[in-house]
Backbone as a chain_set.jsonl record, in Angstrom:
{"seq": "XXXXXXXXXXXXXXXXXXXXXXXXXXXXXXXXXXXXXXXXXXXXXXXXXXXXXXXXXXXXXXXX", "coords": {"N": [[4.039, -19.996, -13.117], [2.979, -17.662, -14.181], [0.895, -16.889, -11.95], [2.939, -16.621, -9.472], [4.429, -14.689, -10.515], [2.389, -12.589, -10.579], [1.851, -12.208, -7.877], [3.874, -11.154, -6.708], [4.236, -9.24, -7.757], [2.228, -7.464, -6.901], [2.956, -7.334, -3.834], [5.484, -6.45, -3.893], [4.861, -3.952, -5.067], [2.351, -2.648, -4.482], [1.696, -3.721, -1.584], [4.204, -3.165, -0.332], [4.987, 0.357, 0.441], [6.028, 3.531, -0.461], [7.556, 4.588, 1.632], [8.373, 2.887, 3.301], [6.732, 1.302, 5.279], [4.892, -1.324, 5.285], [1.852, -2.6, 4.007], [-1.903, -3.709, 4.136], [-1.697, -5.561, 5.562], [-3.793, -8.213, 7.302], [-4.818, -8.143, 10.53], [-3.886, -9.814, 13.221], [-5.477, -12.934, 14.275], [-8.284, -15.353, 14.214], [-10.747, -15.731, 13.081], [-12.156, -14.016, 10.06], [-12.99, -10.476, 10.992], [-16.089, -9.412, 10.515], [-16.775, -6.39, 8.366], [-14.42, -5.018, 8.604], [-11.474, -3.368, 7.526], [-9.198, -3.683, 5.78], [-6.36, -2.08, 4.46], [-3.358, 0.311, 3.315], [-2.847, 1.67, 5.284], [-2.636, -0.602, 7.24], [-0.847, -2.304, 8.838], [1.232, -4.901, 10.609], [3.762, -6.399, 12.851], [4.511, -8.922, 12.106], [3.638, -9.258, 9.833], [5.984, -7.897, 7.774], [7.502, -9.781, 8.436], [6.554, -12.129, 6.812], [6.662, -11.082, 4.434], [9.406, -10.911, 3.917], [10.156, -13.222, 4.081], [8.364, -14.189, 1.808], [9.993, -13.054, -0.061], [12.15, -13.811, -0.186], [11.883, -16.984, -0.855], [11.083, -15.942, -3.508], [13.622, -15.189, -4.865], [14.948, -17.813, -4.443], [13.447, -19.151, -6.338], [13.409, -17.635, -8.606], [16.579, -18.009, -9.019], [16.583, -20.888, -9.959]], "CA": [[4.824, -18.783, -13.06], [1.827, -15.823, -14.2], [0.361, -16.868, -10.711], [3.892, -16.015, -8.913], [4.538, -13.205, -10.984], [1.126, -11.507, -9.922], [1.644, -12.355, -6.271], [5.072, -10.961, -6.242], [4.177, -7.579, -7.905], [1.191, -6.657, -5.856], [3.68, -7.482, -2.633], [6.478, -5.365, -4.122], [4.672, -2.508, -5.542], [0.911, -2.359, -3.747], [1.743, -3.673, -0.681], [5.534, -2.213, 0.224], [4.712, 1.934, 0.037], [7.174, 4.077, -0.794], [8.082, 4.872, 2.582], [9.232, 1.295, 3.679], [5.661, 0.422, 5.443], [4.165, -2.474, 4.605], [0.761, -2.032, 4.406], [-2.589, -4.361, 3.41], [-1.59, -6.933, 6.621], [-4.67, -8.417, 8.036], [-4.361, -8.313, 12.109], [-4.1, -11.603, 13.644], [-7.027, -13.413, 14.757], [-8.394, -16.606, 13.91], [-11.318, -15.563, 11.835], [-12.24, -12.518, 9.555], [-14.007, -9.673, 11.354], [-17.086, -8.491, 9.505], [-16.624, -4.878, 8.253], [-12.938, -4.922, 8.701], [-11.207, -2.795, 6.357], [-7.678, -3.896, 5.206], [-5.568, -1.097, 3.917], [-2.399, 0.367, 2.882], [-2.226, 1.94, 6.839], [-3.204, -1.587, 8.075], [0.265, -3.167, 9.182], [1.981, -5.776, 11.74], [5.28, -6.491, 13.127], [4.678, -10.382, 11.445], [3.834, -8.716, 8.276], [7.447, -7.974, 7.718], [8.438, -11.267, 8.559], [6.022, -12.564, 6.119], [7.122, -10.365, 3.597], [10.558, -11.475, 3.534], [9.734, -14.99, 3.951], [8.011, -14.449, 0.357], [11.021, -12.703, -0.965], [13.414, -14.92, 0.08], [11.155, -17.822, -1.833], [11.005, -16.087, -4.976], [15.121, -15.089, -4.91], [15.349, -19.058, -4.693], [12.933, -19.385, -7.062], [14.36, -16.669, -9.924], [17.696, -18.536, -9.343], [16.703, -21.771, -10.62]], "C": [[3.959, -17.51, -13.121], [1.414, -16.079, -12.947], [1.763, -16.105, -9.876], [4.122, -15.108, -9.01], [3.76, -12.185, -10.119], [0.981, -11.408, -8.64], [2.451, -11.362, -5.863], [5.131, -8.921, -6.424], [3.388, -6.869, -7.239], [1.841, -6.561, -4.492], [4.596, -6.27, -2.806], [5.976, -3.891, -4.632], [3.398, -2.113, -5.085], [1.502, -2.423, -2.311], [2.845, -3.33, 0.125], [4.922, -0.534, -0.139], [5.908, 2.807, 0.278], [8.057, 4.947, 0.729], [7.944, 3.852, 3.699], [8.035, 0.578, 4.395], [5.056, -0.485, 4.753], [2.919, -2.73, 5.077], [-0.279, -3.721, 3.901], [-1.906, -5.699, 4.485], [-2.874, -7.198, 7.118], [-4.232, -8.998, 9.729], [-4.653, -9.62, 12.314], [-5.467, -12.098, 14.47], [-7.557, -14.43, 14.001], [-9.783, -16.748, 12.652], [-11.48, -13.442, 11.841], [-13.172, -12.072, 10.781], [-14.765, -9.038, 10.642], [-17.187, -7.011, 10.011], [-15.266, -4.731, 8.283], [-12.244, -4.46, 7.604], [-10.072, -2.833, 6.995], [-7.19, -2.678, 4.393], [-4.659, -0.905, 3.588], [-2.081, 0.772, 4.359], [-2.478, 0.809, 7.571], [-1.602, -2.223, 7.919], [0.699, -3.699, 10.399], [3.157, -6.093, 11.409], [5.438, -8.062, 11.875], [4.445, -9.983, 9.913], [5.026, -8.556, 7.389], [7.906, -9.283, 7.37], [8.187, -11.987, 7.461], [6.74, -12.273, 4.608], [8.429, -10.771, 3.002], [10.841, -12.521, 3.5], [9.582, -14.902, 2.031], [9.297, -14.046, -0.997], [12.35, -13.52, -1.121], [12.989, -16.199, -0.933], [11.287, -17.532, -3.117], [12.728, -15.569, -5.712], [15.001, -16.526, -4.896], [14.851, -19.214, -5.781], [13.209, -18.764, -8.499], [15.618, -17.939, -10.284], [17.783, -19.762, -9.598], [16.228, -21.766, -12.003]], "O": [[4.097, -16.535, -12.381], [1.616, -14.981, -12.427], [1.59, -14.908, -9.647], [4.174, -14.338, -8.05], [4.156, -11.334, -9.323], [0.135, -10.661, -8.148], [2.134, -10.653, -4.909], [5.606, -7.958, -5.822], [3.675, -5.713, -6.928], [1.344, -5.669, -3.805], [4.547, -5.276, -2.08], [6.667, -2.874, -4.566], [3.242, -0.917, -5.331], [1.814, -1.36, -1.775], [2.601, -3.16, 1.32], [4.352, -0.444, -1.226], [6.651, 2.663, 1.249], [8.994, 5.742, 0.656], [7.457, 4.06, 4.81], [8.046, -0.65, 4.304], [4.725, -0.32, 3.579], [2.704, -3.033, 6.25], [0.314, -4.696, 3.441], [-1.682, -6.786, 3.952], [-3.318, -6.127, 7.531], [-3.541, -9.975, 10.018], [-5.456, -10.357, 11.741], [-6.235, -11.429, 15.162], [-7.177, -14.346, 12.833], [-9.847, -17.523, 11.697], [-11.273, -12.454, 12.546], [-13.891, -12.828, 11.434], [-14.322, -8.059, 10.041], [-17.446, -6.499, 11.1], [-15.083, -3.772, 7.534], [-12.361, -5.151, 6.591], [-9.753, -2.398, 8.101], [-7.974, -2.386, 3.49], [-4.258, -2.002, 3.198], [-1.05, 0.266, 4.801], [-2.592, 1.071, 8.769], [-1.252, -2.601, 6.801], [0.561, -2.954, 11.37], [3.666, -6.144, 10.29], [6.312, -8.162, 11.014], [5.098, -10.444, 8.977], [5.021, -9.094, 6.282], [8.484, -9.729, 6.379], [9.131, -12.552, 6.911], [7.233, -13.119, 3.863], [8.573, -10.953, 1.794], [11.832, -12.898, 2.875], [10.368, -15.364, 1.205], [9.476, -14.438, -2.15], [13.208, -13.702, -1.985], [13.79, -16.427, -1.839], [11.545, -18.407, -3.945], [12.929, -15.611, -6.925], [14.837, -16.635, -6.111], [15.712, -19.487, -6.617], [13.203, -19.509, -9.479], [15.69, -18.603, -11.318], [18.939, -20.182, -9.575], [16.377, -22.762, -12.711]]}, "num_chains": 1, "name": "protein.A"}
C-alpha cells in the first residue's frame, strides 16, 4: 500500500497541473533518448489514457 500511495500522489498532485495538463509523459519511442528532458510541459495524447487507466485501478482498489 506505501508503494501505491506514493505512486498515486505524485500522479495526482506532480504530474496533473493545475490547469488540467498532464505533464512529466515520456514521448513514445522504444528506448530512452540521451539528454531528454521530461517535464511538467512534456505531455501526450496516451498520457491521458494512461492516467486514467491508473485512476480507475486505484478507485477499484480504495473500494476493496
Amino acid at each position: 500500500m506505501p508503494t501505491v500511495k506514493k505512486a498515486w500522489e505524485y500522479l495526482s498532485k506532480e504530474a496533473l497541473q493545475p490547469n488540467g495538463h498532464l505533464g512529466f509523459v515520456q514521448p513514445i519511442g522504444e528506448r530512452a533518448i540521451p539528454g531528454q528532458i521530461v517535464d511538467q510541459n512534456s505531455t501526450a495524447p496516451f498520457g491521458v489514457g494512461a492516467f486514467l487507466l491508473a485512476a480507475s485501478e486505484m478507485y477499484r482498489f480504495l473500494g476493496k
